[in-house]
Structure formats: structure tokens, C-alpha cells
N, CA, C and O of each residue as an XYZ file, in Angstrom:
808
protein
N      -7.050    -10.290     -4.061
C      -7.586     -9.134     -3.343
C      -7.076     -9.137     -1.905
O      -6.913    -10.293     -1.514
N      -6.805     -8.317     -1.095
C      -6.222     -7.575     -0.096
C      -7.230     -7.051      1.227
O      -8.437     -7.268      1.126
N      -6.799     -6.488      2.230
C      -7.931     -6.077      2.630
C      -6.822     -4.559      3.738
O      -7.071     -3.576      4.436
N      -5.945     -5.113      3.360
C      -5.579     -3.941      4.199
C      -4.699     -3.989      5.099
O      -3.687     -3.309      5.270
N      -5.233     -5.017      5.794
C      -4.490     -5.220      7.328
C      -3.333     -5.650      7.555
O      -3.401     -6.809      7.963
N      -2.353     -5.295      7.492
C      -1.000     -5.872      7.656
C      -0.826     -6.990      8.415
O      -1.394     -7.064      9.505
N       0.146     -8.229      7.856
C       0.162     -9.365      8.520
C       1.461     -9.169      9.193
O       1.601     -9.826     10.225
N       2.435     -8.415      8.841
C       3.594     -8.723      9.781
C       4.464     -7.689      9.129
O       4.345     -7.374      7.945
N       5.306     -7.198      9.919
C       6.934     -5.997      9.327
C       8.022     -6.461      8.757
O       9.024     -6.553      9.466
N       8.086     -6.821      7.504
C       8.990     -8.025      7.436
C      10.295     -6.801      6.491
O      10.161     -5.577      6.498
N      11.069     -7.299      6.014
C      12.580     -6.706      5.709
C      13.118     -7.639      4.046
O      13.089     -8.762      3.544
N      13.536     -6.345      3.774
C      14.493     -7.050      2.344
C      15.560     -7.390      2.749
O      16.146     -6.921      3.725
N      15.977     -8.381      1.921
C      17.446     -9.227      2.771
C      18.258     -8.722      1.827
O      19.427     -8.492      2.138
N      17.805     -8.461      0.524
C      18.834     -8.541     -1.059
C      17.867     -7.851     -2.064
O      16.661     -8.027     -2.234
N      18.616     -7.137     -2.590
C      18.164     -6.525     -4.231
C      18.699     -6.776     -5.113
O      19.836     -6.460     -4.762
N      18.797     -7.167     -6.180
C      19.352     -7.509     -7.493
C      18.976     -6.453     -8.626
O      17.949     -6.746     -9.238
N      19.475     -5.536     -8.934
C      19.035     -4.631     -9.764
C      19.163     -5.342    -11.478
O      20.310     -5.414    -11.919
N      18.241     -5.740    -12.205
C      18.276     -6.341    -13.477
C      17.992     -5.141    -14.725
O      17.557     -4.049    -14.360
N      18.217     -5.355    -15.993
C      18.220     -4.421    -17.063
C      16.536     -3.762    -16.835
O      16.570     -2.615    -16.388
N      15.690     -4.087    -16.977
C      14.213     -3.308    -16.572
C      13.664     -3.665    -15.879
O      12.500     -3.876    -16.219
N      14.143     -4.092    -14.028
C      13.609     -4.655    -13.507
C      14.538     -5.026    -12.187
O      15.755     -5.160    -12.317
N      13.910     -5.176    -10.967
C      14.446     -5.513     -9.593
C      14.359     -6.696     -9.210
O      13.280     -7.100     -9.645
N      14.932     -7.611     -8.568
C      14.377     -9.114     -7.966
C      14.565     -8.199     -6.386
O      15.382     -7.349     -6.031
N      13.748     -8.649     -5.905
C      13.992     -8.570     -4.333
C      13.666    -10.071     -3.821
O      12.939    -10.999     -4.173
N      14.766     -9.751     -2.619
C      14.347    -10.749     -1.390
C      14.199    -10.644     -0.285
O      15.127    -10.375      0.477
N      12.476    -10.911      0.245
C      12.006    -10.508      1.082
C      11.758    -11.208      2.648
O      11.069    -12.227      2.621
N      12.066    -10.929      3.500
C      11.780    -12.312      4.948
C      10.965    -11.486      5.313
O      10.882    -10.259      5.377
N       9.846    -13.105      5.748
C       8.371    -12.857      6.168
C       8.223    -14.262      6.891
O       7.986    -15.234      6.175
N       8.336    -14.419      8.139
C       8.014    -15.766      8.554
C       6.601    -15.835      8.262
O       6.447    -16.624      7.330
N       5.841    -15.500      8.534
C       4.201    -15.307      8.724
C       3.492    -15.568      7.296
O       2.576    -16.384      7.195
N       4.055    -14.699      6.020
C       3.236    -14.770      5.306
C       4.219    -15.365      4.175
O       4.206    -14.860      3.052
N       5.037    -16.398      4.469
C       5.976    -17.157      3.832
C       5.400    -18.560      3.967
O       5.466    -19.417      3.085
N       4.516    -18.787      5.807
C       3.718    -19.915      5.605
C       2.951    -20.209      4.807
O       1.947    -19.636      4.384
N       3.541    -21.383      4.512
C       2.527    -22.720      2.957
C       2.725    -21.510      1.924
O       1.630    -21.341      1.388
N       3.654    -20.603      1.424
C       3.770    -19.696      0.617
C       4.454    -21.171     -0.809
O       4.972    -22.236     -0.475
N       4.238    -20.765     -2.111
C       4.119    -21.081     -3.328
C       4.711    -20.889     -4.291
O       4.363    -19.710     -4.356
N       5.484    -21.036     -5.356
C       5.267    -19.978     -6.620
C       3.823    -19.961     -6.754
O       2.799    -20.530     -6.375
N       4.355    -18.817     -7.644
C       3.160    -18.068     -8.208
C       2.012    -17.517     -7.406
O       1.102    -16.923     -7.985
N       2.009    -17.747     -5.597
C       1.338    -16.743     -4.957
C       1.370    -15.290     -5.018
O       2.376    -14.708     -5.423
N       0.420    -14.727     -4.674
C       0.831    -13.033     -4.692
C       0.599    -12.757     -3.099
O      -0.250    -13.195     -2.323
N       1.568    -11.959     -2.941
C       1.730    -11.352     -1.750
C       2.316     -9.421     -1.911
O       3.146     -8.949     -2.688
N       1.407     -8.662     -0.749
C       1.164     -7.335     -0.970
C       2.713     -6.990     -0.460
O       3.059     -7.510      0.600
N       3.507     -6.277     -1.049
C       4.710     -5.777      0.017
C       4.161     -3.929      0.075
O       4.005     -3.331     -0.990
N       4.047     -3.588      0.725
C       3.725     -1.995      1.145
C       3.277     -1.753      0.147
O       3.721     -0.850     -0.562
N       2.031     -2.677     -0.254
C       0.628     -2.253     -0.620
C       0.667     -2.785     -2.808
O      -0.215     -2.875     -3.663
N       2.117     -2.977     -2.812
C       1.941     -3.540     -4.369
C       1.793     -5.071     -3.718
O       2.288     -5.567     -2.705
N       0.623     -5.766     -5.053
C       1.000     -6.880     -5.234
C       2.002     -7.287     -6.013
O       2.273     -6.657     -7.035
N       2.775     -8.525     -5.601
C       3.757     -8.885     -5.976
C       3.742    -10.351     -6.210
O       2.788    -10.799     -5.575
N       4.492    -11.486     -6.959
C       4.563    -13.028     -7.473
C       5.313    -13.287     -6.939
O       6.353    -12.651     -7.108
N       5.286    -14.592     -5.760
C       6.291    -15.382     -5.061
C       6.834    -15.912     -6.565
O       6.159    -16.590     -7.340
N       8.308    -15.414     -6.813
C       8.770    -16.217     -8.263
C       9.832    -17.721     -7.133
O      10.217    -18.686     -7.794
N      10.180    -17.714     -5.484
C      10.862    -18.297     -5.190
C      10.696    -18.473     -3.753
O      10.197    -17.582     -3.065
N      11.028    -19.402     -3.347
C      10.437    -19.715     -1.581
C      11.163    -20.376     -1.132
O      11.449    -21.426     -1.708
N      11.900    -19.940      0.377
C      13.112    -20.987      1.083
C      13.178    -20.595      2.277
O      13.696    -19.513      2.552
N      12.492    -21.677      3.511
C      12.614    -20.941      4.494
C      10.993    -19.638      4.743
O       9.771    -19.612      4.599
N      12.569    -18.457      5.349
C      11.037    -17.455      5.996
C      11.419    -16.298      4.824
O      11.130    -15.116      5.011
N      12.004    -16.696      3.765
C      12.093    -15.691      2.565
C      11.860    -15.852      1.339
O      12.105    -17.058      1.295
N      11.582    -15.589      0.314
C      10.707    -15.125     -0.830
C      11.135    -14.194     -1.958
O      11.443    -13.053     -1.615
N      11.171    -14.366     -2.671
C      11.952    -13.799     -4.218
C      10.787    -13.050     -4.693
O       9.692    -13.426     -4.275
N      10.845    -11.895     -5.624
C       9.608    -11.150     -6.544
C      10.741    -10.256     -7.241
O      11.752     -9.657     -6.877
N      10.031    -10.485     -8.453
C      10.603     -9.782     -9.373
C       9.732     -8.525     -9.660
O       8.537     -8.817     -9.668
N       9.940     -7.449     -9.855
C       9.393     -6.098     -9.895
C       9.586     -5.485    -11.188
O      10.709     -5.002    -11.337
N       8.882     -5.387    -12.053
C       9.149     -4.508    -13.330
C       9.385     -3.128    -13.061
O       9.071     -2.525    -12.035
N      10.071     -2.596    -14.253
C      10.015     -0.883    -14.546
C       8.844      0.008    -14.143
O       8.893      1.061    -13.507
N       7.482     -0.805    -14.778
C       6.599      0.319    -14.799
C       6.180      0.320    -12.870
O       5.888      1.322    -12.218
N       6.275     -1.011    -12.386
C       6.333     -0.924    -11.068
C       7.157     -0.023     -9.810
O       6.907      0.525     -8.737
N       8.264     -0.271    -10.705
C       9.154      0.648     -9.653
C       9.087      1.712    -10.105
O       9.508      2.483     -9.243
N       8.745      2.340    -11.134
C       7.858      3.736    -11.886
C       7.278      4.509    -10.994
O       7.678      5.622    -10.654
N       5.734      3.593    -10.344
C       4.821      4.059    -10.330
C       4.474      3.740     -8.413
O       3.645      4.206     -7.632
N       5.397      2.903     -8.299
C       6.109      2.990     -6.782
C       7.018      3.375     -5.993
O       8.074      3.867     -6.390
N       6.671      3.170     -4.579
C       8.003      3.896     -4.103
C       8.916      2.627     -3.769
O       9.704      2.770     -2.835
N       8.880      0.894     -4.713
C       9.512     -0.107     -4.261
C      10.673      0.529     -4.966
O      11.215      0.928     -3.935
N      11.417      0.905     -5.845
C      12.516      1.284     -5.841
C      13.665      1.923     -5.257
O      14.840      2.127     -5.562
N      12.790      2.189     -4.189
C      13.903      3.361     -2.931
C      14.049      2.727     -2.387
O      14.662      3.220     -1.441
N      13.834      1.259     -2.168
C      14.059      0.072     -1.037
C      15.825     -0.540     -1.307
O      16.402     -0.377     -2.382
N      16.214     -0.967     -0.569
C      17.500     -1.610     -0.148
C      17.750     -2.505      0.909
O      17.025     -2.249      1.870
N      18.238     -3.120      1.026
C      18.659     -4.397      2.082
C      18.620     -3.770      3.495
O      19.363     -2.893      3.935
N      17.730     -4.321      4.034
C      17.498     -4.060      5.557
C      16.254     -2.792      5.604
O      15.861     -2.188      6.602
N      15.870     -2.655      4.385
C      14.533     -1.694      5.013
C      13.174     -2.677      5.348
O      12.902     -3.851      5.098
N      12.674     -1.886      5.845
C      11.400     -2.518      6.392
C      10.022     -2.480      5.552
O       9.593     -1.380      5.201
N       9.429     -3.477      5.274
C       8.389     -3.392      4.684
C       6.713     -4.060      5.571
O       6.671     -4.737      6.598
N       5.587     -3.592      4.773
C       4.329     -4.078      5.518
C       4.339     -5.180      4.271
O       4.779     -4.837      3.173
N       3.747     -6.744      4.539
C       3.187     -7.414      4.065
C       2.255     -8.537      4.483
O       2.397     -9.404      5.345
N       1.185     -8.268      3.572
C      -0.237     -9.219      3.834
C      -0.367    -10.353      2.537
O      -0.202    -10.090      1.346
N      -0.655    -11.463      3.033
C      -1.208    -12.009      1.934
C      -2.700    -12.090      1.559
O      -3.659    -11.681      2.213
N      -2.685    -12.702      0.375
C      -4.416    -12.242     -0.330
C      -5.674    -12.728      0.729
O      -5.489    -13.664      1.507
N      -6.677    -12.154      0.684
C      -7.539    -12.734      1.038
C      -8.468    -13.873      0.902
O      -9.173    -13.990     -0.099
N      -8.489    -14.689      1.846
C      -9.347    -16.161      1.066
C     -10.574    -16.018      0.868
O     -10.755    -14.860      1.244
N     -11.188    -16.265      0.656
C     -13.010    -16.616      0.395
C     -13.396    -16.873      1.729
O     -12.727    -17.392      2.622
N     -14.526    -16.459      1.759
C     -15.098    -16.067      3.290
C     -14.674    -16.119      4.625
O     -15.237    -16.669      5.572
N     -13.266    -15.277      4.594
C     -12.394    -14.425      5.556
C     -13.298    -12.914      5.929
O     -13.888    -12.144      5.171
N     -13.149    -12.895      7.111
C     -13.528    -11.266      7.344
C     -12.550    -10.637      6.435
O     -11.389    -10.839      6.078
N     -13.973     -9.364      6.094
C     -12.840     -8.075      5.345
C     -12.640     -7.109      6.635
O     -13.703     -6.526      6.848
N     -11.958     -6.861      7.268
C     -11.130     -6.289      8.027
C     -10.798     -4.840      7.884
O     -10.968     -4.049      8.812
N     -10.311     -4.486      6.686
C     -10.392     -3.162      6.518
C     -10.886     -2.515      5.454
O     -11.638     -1.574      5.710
N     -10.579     -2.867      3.853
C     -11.731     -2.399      3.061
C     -10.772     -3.358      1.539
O      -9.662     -3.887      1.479
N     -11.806     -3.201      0.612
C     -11.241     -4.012     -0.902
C      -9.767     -3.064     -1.321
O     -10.083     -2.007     -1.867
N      -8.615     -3.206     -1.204
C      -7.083     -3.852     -1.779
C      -7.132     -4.403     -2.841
O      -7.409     -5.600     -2.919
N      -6.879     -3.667     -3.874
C      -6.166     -4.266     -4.779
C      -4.953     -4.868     -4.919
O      -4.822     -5.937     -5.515
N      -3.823     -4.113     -4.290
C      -2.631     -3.975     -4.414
C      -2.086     -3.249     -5.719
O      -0.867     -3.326     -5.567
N      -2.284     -2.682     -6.745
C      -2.660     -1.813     -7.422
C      -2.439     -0.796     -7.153
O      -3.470     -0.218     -6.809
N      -1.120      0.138     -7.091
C      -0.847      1.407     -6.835
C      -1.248      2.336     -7.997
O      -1.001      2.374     -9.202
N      -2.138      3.234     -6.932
C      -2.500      4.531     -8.099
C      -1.611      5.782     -8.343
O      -1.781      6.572     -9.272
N      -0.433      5.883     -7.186
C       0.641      7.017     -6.741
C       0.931      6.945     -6.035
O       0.331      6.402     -5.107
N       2.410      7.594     -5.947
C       2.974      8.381     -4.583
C       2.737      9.022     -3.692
O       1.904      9.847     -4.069
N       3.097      9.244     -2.099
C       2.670     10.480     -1.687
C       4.289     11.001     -0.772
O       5.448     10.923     -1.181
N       3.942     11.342      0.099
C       4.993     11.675      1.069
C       4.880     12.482      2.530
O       4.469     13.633      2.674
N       5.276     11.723      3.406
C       4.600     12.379      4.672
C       4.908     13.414      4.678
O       5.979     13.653      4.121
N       4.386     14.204      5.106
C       4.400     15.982      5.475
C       4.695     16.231      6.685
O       5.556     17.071      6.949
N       4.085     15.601      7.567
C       3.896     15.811      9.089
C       3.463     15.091     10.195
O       2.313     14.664     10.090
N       4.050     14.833     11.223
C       3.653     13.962     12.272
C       3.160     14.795     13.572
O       3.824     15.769     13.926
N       1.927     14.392     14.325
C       2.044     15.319     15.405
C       1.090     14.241     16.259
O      -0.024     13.778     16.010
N       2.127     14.022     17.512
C       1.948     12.861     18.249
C       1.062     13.627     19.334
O       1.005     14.830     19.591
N       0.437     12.612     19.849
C      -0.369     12.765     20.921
C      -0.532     11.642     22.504
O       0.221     10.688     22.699
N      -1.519     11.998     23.338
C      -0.613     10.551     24.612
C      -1.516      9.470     23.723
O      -1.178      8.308     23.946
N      -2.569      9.617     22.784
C      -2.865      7.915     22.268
C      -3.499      7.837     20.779
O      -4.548      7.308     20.414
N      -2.276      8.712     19.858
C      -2.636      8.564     18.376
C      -1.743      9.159     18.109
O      -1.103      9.821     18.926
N      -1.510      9.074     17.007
C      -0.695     10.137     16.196
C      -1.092     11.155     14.772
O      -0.762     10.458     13.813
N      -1.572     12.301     14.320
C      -2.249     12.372     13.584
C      -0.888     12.728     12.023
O       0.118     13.437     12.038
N      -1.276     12.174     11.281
C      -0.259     12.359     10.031
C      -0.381     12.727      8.998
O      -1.290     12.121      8.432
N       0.367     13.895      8.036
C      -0.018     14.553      6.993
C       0.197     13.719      6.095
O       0.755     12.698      6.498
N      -0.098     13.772      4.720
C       0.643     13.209      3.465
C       0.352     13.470      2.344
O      -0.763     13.152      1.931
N       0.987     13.923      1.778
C       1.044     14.642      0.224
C       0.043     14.417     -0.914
O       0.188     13.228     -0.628
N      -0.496     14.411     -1.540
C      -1.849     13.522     -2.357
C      -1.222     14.406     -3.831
O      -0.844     15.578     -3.850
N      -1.260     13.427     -5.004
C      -1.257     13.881     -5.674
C      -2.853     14.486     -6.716
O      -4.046     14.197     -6.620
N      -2.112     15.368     -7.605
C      -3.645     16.351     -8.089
C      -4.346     14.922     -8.923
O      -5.570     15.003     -8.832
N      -4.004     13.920     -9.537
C      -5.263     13.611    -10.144
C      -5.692     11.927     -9.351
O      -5.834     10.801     -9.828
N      -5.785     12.474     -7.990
C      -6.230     11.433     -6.846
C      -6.784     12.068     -6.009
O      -7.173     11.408     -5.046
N      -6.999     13.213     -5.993
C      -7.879     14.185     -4.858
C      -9.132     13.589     -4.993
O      -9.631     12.911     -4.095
N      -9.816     13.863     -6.358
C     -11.492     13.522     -6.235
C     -11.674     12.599     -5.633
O     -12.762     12.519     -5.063
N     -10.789     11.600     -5.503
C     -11.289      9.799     -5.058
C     -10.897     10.000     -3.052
O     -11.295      9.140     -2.266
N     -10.296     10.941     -2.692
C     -10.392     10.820     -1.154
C     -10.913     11.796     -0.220
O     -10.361     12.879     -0.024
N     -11.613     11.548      0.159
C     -13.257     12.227      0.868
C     -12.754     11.928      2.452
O     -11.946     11.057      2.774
N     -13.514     12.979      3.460
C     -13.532     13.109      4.546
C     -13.982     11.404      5.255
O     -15.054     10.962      4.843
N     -13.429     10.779      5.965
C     -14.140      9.461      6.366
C     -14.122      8.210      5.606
O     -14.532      7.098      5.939
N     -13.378      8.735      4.151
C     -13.694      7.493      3.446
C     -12.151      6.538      3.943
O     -11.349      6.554      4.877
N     -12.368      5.772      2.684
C     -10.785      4.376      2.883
C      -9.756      5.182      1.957
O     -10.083      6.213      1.369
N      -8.320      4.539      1.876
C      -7.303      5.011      1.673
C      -6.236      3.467      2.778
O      -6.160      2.976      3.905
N      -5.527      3.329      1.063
C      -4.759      2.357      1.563
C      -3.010      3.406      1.599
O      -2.773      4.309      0.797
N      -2.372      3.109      2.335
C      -1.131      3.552      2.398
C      -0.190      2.443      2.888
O      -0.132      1.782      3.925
N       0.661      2.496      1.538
C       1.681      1.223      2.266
C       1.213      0.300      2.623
O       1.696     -0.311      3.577
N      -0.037     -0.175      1.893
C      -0.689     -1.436      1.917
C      -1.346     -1.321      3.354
O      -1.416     -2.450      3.840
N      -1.758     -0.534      4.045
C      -2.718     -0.136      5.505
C      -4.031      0.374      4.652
O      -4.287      1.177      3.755
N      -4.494     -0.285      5.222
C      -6.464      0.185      5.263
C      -6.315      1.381      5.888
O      -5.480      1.210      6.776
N      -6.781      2.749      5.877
C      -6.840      3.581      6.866
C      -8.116      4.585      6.453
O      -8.376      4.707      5.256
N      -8.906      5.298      7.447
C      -9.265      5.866      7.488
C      -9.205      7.594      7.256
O      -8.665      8.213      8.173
N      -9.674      8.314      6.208
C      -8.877      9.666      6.391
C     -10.021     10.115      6.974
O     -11.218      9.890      7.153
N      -8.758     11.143      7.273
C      -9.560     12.197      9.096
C      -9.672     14.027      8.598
O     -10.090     15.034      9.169
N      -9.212     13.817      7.594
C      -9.490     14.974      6.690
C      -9.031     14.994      5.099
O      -8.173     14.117      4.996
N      -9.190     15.470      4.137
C      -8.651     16.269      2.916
C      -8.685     17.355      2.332
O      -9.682     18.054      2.147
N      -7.471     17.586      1.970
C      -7.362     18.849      1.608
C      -7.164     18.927     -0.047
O      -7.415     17.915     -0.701
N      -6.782     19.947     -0.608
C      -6.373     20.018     -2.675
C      -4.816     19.141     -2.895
O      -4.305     18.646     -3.900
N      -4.387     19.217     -1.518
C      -3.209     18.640     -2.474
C      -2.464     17.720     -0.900
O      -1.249     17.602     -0.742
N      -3.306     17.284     -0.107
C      -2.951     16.271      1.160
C      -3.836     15.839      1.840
O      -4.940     16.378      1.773
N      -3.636     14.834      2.621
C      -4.976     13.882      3.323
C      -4.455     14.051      4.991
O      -3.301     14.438      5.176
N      -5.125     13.824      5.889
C      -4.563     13.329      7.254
C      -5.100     12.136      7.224
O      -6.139     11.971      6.585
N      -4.346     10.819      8.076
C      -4.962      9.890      8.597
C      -4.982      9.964     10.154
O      -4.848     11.158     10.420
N      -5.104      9.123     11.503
C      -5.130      9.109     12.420
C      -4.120      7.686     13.058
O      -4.613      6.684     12.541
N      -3.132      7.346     13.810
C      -2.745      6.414     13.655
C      -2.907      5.800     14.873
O      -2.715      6.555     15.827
N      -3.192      4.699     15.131
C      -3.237      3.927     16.721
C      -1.910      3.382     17.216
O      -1.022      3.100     16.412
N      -1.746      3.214     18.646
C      -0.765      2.510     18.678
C      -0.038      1.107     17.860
O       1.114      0.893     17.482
N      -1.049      0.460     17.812
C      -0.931     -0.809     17.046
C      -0.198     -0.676     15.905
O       0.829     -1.324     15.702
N      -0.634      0.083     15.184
C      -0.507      0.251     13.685
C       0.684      1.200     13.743
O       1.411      1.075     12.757
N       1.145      2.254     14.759
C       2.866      2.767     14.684
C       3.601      1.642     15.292
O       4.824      1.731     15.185
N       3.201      0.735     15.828
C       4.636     -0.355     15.981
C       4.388     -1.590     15.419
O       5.030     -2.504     15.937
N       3.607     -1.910     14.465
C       3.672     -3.207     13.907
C       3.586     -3.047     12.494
O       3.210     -4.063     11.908
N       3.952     -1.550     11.427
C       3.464     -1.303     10.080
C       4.772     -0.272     10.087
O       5.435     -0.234     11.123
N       5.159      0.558      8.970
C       6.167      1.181      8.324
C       6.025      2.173      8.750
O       7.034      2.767      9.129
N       4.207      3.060      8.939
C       4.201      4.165      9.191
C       4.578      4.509     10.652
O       4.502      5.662     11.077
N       5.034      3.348     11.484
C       5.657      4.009     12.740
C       6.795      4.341     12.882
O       7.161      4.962     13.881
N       7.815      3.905     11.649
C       9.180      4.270     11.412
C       9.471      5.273     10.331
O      10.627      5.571     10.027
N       8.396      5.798      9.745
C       8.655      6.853      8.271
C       8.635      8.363      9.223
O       8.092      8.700     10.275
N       9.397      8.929      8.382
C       9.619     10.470      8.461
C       9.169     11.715      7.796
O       9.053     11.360      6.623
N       8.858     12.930      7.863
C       9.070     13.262      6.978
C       9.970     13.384      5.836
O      11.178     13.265      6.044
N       9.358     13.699      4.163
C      10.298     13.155      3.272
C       9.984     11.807      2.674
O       9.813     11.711      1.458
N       9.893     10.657      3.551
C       9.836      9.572      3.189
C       8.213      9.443      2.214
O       7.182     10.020      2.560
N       8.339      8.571      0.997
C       7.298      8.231      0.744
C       6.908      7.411      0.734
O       7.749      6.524      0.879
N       5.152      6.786      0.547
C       4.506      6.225      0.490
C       3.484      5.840     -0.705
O       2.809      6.692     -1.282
N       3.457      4.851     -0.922
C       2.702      4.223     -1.776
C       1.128      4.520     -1.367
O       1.007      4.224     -0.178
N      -0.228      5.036     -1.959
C      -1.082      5.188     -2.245
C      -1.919      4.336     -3.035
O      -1.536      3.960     -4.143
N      -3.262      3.927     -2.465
C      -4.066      3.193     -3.188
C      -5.304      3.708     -2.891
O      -5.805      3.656     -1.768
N      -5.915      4.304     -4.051
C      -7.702      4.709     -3.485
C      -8.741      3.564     -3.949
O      -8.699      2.532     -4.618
N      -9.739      4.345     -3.197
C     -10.902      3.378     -2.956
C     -11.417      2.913     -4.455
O     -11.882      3.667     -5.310
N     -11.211      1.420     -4.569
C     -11.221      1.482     -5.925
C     -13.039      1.383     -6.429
O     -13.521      1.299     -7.559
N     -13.658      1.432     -5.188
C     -15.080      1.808     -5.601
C     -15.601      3.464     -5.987
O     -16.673      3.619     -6.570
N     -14.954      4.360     -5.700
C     -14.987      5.371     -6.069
C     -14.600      5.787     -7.330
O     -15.257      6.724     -7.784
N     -13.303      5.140     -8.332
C     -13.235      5.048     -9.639
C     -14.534      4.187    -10.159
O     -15.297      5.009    -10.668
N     -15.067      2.943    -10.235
C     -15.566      2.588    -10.499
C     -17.342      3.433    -10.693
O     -18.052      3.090    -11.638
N     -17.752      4.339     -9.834
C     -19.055      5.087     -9.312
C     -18.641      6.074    -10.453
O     -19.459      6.315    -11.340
N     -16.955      6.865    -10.471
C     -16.932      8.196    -11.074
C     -17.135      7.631    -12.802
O     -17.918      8.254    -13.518
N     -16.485      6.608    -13.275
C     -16.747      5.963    -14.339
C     -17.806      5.899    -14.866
O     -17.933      6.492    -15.937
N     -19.023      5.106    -14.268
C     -20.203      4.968    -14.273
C     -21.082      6.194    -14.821
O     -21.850      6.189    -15.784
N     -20.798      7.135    -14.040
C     -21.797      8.267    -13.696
C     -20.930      8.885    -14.939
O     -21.561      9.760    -15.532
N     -19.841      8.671    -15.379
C     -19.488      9.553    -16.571
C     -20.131      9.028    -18.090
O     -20.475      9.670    -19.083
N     -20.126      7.963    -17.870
C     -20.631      7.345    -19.076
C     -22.754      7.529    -19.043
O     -23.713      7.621    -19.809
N     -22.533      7.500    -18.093
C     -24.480      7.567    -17.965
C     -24.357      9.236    -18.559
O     -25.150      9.507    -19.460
N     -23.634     10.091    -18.210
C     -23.959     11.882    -18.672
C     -23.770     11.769    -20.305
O     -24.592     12.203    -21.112
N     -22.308     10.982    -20.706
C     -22.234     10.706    -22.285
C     -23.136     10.338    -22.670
O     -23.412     10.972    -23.688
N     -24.173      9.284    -22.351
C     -24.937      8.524    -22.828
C     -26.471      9.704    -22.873
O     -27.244      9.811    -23.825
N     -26.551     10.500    -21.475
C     -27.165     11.732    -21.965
C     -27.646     12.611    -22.696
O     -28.782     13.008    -22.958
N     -26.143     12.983    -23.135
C     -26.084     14.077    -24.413
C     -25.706     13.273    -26.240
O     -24.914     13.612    -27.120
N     -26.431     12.457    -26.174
C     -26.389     11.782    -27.678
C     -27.583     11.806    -28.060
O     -27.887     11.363    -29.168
């Protein structure tokens, strides 16, 4: 589990494109420390398996349905990525429960800077609307963030300085996309409450 907060901007060094499947190699001084096989570490918000460790870089192999259902496939040598590693047992949660677990794509729409935020559009797809609410969480690119509005088919977030120069979203454009993760307590509530109405009408 995850929490959000980005540990550091780290970069692919190498891609290996395989028959259903990517190896990347990723440098992360930070979250490469006492790194393992078989750790998981978030790269812009998927979790991913240290399959290899040397130094301040790190091997993961990425399946099909991953690079499917992500935007890790548009990556190439020298782009920039956010990565956190998991959360330990009674660590502050910091920004909210991370899966790493991508639910979709999105794509920025719009940037409109200000002298101390930046406010930013981004695309939402139709069967992820119900799950993002005015105020609630919303992970992007593996960032905890807050949305500052929603709309039928896009969200705004709000961005601080911090978070445009130490995370991806201070270098993305419009066009560019982003990986999406909703609040995975809100599937869990809509679930619930669907099965209690089934359970209703019997």
C-alpha cells in the first residue's frame, strides 16, 4: 500500500521492449535504498516488482495488460517518472490509501498558473466519474491530490509549488497523459450499497 506522496523524480535509463511485455530501468537513489528483489515500488502511481537492483537503479518488468491499462508504455529513456515506495506499518498516512492499481487514463486539458498554485484540468474517463466528488482524493501519477472540482467528463486539481517541481505534473503538458487512481474506498461503499439494494428486492 502507497500513500501518495512522492519520494523522489527519478528517470528511465533503458527499455527493453519483450514479446508481451516491457523491462524497464529505472534510477532512484532514494527509493533504491535497502531496495530488494521482489520489493514493490510505485513508478507514476503503478505498482511495480524490483525483478533487479545495482547501485541507484532497478529493473521491473511490466506486462501487456499493464501497459494496456497505463500510460507506462509511452515512457522511453530519459523520461521522468514519480516514485514512492510502500508504506510501512505505523508510518504516517500522508496523503490517502494507494493502491498502485490503475483504474485509467486521463490527459491534461489545461494549465492556468497563478503567483502561488497552479490550477489543472484533466480528462476523466465516463466509467470513473461516480468515484470523484468535489474535495474528495484522487491519485494522479501516483500523487495524492485533492480535487477542486468535477465535472461529466474532467476533474481540476490545485497544485503547490512543491509538488510542480519535485513530481511529473510540473513538467506535463497539455496532451500528455496521466495515470489515474480513485479512491478505492468509494468502490468499495458503491459495491456494498449495491449488494444491500439486491439483497432488497429478493
Amino acid at each position: 500500500m502507497f500513500t501518495g506522496i512522492v519520494e523522489e523524480l527519478g528517470e528511465v535509463t533503458a527499455v527493453e521492449t519483450l514479446d508481451d511485455a516491457c523491462r524497464f530501468r529505472l534510477r532512484g537513489p532514494v527509493v533504491t535504498e535497502g531496495a530488494k528483489h521482489g520489493d514493490s515500488i510505485a513508478v507514476n502511481g503503478v505498482c511495480l516488482t524490483v525483478v533487479d537492483h545495482e547501485g541507484d537503479e532497478f529493473t521491473a518488468d511490466v506486462m501487456a495488460e499493464t501497459l494496456n491499462r497505463s500510460s507506462l508504455g509511452a515512457l522511453e529513456a530519459g523520461s521522468r517518472v514519480n516514485l514512492e515506495r510502500p508504506m510501512a506499518v505505523g508510518d504516517r498516512l500522508g496523503g490517502h490509501i494507494v493502491q498502485g492499481h490503475v483504474d485509467g487514463t486521463g490527459e491534461i486539458l489545461e494549465r492556468k498558473p497563478s503567483e502561488h498554485w497552479e490550477i489543472v484540468t484533466i480528462s476523466l474517463p465516463a466509467d470513473l466519474t461516480r468515484y470523484v466528488v468535489e474535495k474528495g482524493s484522487i491519485t494522479v501519477d501516483g500523487i495524492s491530490l485533492t480535487v477542486v472540482g468535477a465535472g461529466p467528463d474532467h476533474f481540476t486539481v490545485s497544485l503547490i509549488p512543491t509538488t510542480l517541481d519535485l513530481t511529473t505534473l510540473g513538467h506535463k503538458q497539455p496532451g500528455d497523459p496521466v495515470n489515474l487512481e480513485v479512491d478505492v474506498i468509494a468502490k468499495y461503499v458503491e459495491r456494498m450499497l449495491g449488494d444491500r439494494a439486491q439483497g432488497a428486492t429478493r
